[in-house]
N, C-alpha and C positions, 0 to 999 in steps of 0.2 A: 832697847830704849834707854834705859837707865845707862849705860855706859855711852850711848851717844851727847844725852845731856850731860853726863859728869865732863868730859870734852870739852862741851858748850860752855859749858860753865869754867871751867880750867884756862880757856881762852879768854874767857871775858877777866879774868884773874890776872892774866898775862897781858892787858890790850890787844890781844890778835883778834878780837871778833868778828865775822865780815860786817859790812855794814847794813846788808840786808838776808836779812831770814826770812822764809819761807814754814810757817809752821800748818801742815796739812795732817787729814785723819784725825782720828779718838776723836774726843771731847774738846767741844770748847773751853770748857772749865779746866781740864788740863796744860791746857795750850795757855790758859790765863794765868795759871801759878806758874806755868814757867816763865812766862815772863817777865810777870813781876820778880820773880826771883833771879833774873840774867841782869835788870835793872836795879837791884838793890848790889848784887855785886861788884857790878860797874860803879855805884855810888855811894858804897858803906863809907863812912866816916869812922868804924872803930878800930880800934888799936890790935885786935886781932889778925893773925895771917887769913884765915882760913873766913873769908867774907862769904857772904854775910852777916854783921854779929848777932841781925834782926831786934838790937835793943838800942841800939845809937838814933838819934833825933832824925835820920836820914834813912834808914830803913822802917822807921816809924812810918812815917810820910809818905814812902812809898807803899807801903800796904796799905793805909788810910786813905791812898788816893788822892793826897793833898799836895805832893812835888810839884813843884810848875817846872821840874825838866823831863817829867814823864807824862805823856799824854794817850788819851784814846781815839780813837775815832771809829764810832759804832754807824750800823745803818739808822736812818731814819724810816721806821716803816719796814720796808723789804729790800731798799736799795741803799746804797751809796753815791750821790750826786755828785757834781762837779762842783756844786757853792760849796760841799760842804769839805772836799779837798781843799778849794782854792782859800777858805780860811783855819785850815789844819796848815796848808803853806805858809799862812803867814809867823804862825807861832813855832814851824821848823826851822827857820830861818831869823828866828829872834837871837841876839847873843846868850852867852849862858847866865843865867844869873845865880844858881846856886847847883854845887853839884861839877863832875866828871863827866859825864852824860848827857844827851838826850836820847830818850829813849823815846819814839812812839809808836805805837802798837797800832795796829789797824784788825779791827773781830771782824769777821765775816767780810774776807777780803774781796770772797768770789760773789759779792752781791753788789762791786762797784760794774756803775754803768758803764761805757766803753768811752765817754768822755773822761769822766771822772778816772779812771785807768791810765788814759793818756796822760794828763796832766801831773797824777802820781809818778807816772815813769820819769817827768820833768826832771821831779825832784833824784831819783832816784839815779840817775846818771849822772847829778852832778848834785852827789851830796853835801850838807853841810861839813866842819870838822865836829869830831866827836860827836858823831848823830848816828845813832840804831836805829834800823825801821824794820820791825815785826813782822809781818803778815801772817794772818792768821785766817787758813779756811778750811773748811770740808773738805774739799775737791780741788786739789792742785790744777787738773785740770782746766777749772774755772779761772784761772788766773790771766793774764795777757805772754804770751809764748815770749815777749820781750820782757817782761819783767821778769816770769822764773828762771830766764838765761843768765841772769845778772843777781839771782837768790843763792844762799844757800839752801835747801831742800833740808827741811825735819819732819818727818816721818813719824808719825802719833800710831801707835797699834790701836787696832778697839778693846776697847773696856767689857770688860764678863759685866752681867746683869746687877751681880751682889758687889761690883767694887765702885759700878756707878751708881748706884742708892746710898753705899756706905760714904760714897763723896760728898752726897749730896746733904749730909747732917741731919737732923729732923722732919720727916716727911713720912705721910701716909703712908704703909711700905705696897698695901693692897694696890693704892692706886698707883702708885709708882711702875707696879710690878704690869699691870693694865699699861700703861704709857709707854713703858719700853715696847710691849710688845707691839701697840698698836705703829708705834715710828719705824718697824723692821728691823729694832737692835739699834736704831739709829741713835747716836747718844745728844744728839743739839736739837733734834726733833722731841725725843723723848722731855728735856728738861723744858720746852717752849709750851708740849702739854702739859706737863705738871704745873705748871706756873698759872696757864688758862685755862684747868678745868676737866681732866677727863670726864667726869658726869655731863658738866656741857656740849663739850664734843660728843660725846656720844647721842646725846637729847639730838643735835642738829644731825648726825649724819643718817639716827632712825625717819628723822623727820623726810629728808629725803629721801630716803630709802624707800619710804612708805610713797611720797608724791610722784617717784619714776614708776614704780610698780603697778600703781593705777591710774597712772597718765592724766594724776590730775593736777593741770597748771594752778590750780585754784592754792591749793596746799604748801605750794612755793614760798607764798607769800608767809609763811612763818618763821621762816627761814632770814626776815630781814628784821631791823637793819642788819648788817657786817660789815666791818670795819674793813680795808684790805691784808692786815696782818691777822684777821679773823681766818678770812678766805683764805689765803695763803697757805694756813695752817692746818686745815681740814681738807682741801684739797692735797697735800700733800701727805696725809694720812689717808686717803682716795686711792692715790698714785699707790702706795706700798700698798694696799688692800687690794689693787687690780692686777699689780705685777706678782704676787702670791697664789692668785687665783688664774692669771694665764702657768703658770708654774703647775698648778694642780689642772689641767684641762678643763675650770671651771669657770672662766671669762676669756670674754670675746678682746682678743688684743684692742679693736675699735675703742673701745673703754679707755685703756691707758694711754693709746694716743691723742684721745678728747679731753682726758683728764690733763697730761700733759701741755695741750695746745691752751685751755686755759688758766695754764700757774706763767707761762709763757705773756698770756695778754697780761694779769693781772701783774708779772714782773715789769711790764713794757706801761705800767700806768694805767690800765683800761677799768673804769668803774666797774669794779665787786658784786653789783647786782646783778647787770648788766651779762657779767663774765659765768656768773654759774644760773641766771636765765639760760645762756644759749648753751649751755653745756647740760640740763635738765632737759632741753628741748635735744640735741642730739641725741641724748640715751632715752629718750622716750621711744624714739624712733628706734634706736637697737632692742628694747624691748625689758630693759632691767640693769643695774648697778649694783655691785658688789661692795654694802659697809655693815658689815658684821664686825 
């Protein structure tokens, strides 16, 4: 890894960079420094060789997040729309106003919808001049098979347990160390529940656990309101607690395919109550759920 980005970085030193990167695997938060730092070299302003000098008014900015040639574009919620490409387009196709560069980054690439993809590819076939576009996902896989034809592919290893806590600065190490486990190692799941609560999540998924077990619909009901990056989120720590448990001969596959089918609806927009009513009402019917 380190010798792939030293490359990346050596290129972006040279102008060879391609114009679009593909940043997949690890951590988000890894995948975030590096790019902030492929955009600070592309745009140092200081008088050293060896960019970034990370103290010039321009590498300033770009960590601070305040460049207007470096931008983001994160999900709203769980997805990525098609408005919200179509005015990320606008400002890729601005002239430069300050800066070598534009750089913009897109986090959780594999969460745009299949319009908002298409529209993306727009731009990415026929880019501006001097324009980087990032992409940054989990799952390469999730990508549009025409856009990663047209990526360069970056490859993030996974993160040990103690080098993602140690990333993550000040933080309950207890409950950290709960969050990893509950996301399956997963490192963008793990830091989505630290941020939300693993005591909470855990409250809501005994909660459940308790209403499938004695098939009482009544019990559901404490379970609400949820937001859909609520739901998302607990279902998804569902999904890794079901696929563990077919692993160990101790759940019925039926589970993670019903668990599956609704992270599925609630990707596709379908009301969050709505989506784990009929999925409390499936496994009642199987007979029990697995959130230990």
């Amino acid at each position: 890894m380190k010798l792939q980005l030293a490359l990346l970085e050596k290129a972006a030193r040279e102008n060879r960079l391609a114009h679009l990167l593909l940043f997949h695997g690890g951590s988000a938060l890894h995948q975030r420094e590096a790019a902030l730092r492929l955009a600070q070299i592309l745009n140092c302003c200081g008088t050293t060789e060896e960019r970034p000098c990370q103290v010039c008014p321009t590498c300033r900015k770009i960590q601070s997040g305040n460049h207007p040639e470096v931008s983001w574009l994160k999900p709203v919620k769980t997805t990525i729309g098609i408005e919200q490409v179509l005015l990320w387009q606008e400002k890729v196709y601005l002239k430069h106003y300050e800066g070598n560069y534009k750089v913009s980054v897109v986090e959780q690439a594999d969460g745009l919808t299949l319009p908002a993809a298409n529209s993306l590819l727009k731009v990415i076939e026929e880019p501006p001049e001097r324009t980087i576009i990032i992409l940054c996902a989990e799952n390469a896989e999730g990508i549009l098979p025409t856009i990663q034809s047209r990526a360069q592919l970056v490859y993030f290893p996974e993160l040990s347990e103690e080098t993602w806590i140690r990333g993550l600065g000040e933080v309950d190490m207890p409950e950290a160390s709960i969050a990893f486990r509950l996301s399956g190692k997963n490192h963008n799941l793990a830091t989505d529940l630290l941020k939300h609560g693993v005591p909470l999540l855990q409250e809501w998924l005994g909660t459940l656990r308790a209403a499938v077990e004695e098939k009482d619909f009544l019990k559901l009901f404490a379970l609400f309101p949820i937001d859909k990056g609520q739901a998302l989120l607990y279902l998804q720590v569902m999904a890794v607690q079901a696929q563990e448990g077919i692993q160990k001969g101790t759940t019925d596959p039926f589970e993670f395919l019903a668990i599956g089918k609704a992270i599925e609806a609630l990707r596709q927009q379908a009301n969050p109550r709505l989506v784990i009513e009929v999925l409390a009402l499936e496994l009642f019917q199987q007979g029990g759920v697995r959130c230990d």
